[in-house]
C-alpha positions in Angstrom: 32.4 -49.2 9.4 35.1 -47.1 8.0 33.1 -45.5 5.7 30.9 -44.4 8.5 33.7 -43.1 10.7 35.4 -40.6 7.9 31.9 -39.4 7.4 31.6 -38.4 11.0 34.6 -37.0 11.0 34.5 -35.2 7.7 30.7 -33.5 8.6 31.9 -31.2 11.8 35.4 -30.5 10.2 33.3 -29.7 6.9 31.0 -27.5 8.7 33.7 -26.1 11.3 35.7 -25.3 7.7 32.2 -22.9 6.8 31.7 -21.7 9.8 34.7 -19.9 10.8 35.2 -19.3 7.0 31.9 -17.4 7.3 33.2 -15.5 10.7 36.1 -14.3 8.8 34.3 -13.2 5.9 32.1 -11.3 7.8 35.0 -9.6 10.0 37.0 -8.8 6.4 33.1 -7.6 4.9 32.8 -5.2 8.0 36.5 -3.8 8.0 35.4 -3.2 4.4 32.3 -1.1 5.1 33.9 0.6 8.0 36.9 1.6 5.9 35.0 2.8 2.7 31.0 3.6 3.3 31.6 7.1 4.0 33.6 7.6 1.5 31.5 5.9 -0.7 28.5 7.7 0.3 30.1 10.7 -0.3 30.6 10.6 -4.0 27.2 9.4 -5.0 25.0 12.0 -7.2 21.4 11.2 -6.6 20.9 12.3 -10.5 23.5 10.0 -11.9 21.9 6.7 -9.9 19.8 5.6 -12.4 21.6 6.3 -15.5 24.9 4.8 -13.5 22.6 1.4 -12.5 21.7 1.1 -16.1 25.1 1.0 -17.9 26.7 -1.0 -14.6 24.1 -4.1 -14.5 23.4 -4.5 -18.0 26.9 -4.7 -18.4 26.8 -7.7 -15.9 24.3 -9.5 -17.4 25.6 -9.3 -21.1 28.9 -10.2 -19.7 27.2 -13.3 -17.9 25.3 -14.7 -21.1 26.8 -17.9 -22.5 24.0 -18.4 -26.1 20.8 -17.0 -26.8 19.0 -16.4 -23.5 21.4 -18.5 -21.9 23.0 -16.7 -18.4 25.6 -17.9 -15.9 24.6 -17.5 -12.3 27.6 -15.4 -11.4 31.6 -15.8 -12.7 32.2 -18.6 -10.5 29.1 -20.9 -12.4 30.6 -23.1 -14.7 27.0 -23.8 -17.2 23.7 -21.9 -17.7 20.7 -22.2 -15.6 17.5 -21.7 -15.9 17.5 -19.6 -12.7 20.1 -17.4 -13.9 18.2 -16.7 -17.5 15.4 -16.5 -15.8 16.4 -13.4 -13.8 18.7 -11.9 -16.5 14.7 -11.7 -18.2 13.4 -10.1 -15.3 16.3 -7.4 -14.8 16.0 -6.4 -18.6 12.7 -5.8 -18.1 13.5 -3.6 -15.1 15.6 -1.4 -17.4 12.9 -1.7 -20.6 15.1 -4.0 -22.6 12.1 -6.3 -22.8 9.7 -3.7 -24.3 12.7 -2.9 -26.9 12.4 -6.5 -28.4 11.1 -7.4 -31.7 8.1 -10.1 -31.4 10.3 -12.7 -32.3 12.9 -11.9 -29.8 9.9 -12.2 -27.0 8.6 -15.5 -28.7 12.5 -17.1 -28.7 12.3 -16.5 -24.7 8.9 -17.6 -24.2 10.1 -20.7 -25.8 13.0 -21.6 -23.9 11.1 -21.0 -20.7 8.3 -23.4 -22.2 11.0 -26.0 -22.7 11.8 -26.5 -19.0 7.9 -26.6 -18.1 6.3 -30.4 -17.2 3.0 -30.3 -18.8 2.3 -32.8 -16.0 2.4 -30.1 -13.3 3.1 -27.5 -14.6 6.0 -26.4 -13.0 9.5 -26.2 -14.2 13.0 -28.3 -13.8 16.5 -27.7 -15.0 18.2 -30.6 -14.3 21.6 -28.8 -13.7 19.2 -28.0 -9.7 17.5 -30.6 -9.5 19.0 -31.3 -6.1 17.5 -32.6 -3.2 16.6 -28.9 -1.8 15.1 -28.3 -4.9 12.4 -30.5 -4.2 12.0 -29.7 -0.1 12.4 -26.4 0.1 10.5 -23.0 -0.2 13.3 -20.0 -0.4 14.5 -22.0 -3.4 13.3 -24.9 -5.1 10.8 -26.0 -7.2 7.5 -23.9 -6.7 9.7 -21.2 -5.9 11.5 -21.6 -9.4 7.9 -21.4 -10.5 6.4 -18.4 -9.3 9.5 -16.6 -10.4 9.6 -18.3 -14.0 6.2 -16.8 -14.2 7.1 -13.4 -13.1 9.5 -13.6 -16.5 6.3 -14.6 -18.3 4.3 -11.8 -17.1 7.4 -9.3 -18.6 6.8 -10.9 -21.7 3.4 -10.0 -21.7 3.2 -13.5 -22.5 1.6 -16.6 -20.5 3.3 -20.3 -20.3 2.6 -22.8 -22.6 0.7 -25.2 -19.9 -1.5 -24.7 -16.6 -0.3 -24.6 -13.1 -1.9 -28.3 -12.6 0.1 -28.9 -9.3 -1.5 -25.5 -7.8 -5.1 -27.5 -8.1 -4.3 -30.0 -5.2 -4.9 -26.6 -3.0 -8.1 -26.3 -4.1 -9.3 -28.0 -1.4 -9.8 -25.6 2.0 -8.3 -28.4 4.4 -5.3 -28.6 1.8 -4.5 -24.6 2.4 -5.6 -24.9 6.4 -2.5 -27.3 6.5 0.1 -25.2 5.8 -0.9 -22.4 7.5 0.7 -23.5 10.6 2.7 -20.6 13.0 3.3 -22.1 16.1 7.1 -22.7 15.6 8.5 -20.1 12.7 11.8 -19.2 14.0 12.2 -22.8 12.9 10.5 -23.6 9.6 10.1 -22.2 6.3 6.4 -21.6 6.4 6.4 -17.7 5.0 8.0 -19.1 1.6 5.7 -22.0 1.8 2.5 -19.6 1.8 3.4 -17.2 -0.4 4.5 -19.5 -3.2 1.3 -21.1 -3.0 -0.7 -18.5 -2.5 1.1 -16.9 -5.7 0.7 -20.0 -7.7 -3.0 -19.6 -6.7 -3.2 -15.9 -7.9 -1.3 -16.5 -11.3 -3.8 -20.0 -12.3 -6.4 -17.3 -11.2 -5.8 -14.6 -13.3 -3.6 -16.4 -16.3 -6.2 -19.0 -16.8 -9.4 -17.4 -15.6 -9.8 -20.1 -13.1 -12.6 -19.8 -10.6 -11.5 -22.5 -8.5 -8.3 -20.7 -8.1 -10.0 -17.5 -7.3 -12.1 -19.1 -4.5 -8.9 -20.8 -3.0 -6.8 -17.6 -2.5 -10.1 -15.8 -1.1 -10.3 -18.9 1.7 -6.3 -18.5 2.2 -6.5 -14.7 2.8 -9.7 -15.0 5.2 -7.6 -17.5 7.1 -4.4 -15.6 7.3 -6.7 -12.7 8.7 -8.5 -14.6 11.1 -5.0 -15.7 12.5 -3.6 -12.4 12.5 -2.5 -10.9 15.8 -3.3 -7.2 15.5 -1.1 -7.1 19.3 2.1 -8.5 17.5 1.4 -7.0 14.2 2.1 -10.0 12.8 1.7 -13.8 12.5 2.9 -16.0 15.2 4.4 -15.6 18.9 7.7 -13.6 19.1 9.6 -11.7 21.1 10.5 -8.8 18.9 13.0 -7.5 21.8 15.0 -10.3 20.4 16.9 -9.2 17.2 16.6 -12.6 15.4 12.8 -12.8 16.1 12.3 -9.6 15.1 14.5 -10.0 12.0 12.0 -13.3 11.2 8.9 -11.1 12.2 9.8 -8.8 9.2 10.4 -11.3 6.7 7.4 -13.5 7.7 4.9 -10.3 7.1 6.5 -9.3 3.9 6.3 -12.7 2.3 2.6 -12.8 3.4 1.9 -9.0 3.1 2.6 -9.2 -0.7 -0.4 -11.7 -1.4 -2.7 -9.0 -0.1 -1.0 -6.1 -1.8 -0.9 -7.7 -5.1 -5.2 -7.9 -4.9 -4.7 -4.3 -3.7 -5.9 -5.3 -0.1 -3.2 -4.3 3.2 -4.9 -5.3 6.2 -2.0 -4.7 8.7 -1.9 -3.0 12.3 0.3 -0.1 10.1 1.4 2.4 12.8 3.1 -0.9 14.9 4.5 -3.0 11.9 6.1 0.1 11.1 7.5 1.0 13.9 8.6 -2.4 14.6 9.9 -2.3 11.0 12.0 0.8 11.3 14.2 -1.1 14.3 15.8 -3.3 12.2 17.4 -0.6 10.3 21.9 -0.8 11.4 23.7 2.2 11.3 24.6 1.8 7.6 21.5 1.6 6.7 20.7 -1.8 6.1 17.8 -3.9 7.5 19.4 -6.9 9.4 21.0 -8.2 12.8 24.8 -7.9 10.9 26.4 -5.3 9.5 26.2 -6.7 5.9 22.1 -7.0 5.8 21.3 -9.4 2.9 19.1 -8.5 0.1 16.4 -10.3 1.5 16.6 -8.8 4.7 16.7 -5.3 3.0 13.8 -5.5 0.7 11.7 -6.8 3.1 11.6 -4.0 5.1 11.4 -2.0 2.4 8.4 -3.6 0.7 6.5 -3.3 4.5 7.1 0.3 5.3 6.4 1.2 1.3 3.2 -0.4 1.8 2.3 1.1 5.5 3.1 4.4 4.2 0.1 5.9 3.1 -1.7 4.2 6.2 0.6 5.7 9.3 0.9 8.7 11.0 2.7 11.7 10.3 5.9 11.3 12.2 6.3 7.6 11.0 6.2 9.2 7.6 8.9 11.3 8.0 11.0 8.2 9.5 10.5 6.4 6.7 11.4 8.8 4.1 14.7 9.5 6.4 14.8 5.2 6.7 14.7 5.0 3.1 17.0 7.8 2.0 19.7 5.6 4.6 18.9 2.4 3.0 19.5 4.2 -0.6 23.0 4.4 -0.3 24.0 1.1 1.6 22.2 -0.8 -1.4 24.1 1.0 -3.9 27.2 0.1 -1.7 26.8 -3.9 -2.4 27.4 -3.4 -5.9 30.7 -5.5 -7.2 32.9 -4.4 -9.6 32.0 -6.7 -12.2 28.7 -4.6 -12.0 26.3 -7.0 -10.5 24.9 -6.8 -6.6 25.8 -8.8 -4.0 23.3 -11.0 -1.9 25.5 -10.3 1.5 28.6 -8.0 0.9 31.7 -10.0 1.4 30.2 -13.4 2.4 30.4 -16.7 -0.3 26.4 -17.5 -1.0 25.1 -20.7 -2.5 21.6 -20.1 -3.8 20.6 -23.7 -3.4 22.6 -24.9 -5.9 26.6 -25.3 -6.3 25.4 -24.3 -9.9 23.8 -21.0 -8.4 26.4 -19.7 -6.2 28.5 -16.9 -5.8 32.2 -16.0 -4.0 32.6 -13.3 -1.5 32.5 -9.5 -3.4 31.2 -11.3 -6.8 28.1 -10.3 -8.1 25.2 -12.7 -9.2 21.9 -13.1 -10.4 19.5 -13.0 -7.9 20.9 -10.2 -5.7 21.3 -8.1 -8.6 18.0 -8.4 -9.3 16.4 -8.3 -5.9 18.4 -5.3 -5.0 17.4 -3.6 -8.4 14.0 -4.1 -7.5 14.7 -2.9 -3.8 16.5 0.5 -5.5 13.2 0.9 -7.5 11.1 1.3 -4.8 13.2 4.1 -3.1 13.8 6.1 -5.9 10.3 6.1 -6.5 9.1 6.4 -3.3 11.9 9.4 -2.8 11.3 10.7 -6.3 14.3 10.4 -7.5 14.5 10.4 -11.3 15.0 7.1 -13.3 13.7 4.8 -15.7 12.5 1.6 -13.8 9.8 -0.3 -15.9 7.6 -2.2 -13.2 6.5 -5.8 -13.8 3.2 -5.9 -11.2 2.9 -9.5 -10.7 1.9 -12.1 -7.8 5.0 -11.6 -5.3 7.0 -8.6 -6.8 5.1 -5.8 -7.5 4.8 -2.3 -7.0 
């Protein structure tokens, strides 16, 4: 009994703690941006991003590695993850350290991702995140750990040691009909569901020439058509005058736009998403309801209206090159001093794991990749010179 009372007591003062620790990191993150953006903004040299990006993350990741293809998460991680190395891997490769290494270099990181790989399932476990999430969720977590452990394989040129065995109980069409469920997404986690299925599917496809593979993500695609609602633009019913549905609109068409675009295929209403798309821009440039816009929020936008591009009309081109050219130097602003990115600028983040977690203004792994990845596609898109070496895979790809 008095176990049970301190425990509901300790829950709302626990989360009361988080919550109004979150509300003042948010106020202190947009003082910040209101005191320094301009400035900020005002000293970058579009010629000097690239070559300024290179020296500032790599430093971040060398600074974060513990042994031989061994990474911290961020300062504040105690021990190496496989998470961590696993995106140190893909930003190397996003700055052509990957092609640089000799064969055995290449081999040694093949080998340690092969180590964490069940040859039961296929997929991979690092007991450091083994955590209950790991195992129930989709925006981290097991088959998410997956399908981004085998975006490091693909920058290897290399392919893992074992098949993706789990991926073959979705063979089955009334196995892929079951998650394809969007009557409630404001309140589930369907999107990351989909496409780390669907992108399992695509990589068993085309790493192990599987036909049975190949015929399940045709049958997932014809059903995510069929259930598209060309009105909406999207998936789902929303109200897209509300910010947070429309916010969730965005992220559930990128996350299921990218198993189309990675088969070449973009079969969106373009002129609409776009437009829709372009609302969720703030004033500083970011894509999301706060000031701060995480790096989720941002690239998702950003993915979309790359991928509408060539599909909309004129004036919707010119607003996203003006979008884009916006978002260019709010990205840039969520870069730490310790030369890694944050995931949103001035807030604590736990990436699933108290093992994969970062402190307010501290740079980590997966931000610094994703918003790498995010400044790719704008200085491409924009033209503005640099270096990026692409890694076209199921999920993240060009």
């Amino acid at each position: 009994m008095i176990n049970l009372l301190k425990y509901k007591i300790a829950v709302p003062l626990i989360n009361y703690y988080r919550n109004n620790k979150l509300l003042y990191q948010r106020k202190i993150a947009v003082n910040h941006i209101e005191h320094n953006f301009e400035v900020f903004k005002s000293n970058i040299n579009e010629a000097d991003i690239y070559k300024n990006l290179e020296k500032t993350v790599l430093r971040f990741v060398s600074n974060s590695k513990v042994s031989e293809n061994e990474y911290l998460y961020s300062k504040s991680s105690k021990h190496p993850t496989l998470y961590a190395s696993m995106y140190a891997c893909l930003i190397y490769k996003m700055f052509g350290k990957i092609d640089d290494l000799n064969s055995d270099s290449v081999l040694s990181w093949k080998s340690f991702f092969d180590s964490y790989q069940s040859p039961k399932d296929g997929l991979f476990y690092d007991n450091l995140t083994n955590n209950k999430l790991f195992f129930q969720g989709d925006w981290w977590g097991v088959r998410h750990l997956a399908v981004h452990t085998l975006n490091a394989y693909n920058a290897l040129g290399l392919k893992p040691k074992y098949e993706l065995n789990y991926i073959k109980n979705f063979y089955k069409e009334d196995k892929i009909s079951s998650i394809l469920k969007f009557d409630n997404i404001m309140n589930n986690d369907s999107d990351n569901l989909i496409i780390n299925i669907a992108s399992l599917l695509q990589f068993q496809r085309d790493l192990f020439h599987d036909s049975a593979a190949s015929s399940a993500i045709d049958f997932l695609k014809n059903e995510l058509i069929a259930k598209y609602n060309n009105d909406l633009g999207g998936w789902g019913k929303l109200d897209l005058k509300d910010p947070s549905q429309l916010s969730r609109y965005v992220q559930y068409i990128y996350h299921i736009l990218t198993v189309f675009t990675y088969d070449k295929e973009c079969p969106l209403n373009h002129n609409l998403v776009a437009k829709n798309v372009l609302k969720t821009q703030n004033k500083y440039g970011g894509y999301g309801i706060y000031s701060n816009s995480s790096a989720c929020e941002d690239i998702d936008s950003i993915f979309i209206l790359m991928k509408c591009y060539p599909f909309v009309e004129k004036k919707l081109k010119e607003k996203i090159n003006l979008s884009f050219k916006n978002a260019l130097y709010w990205i840039l602003f969520n870069q730490s001093k310790d030369g890694g990115f944050q995931f949103r600028l001035g807030e604590d983040f736990i990436y699933g794991s108290n093992f994969t977690k970062n402190k307010s203004f501290e740079g980590s792994m997966f931000p610094t990749w994703f918003r790498c990845l995010s400044l790719s596609y704008i200085l491409n898109h924009l033209k503005i010179k640099n270096k990026f070496v692409s890694n076209n895979s199921p999920s993240f790809h060009n």
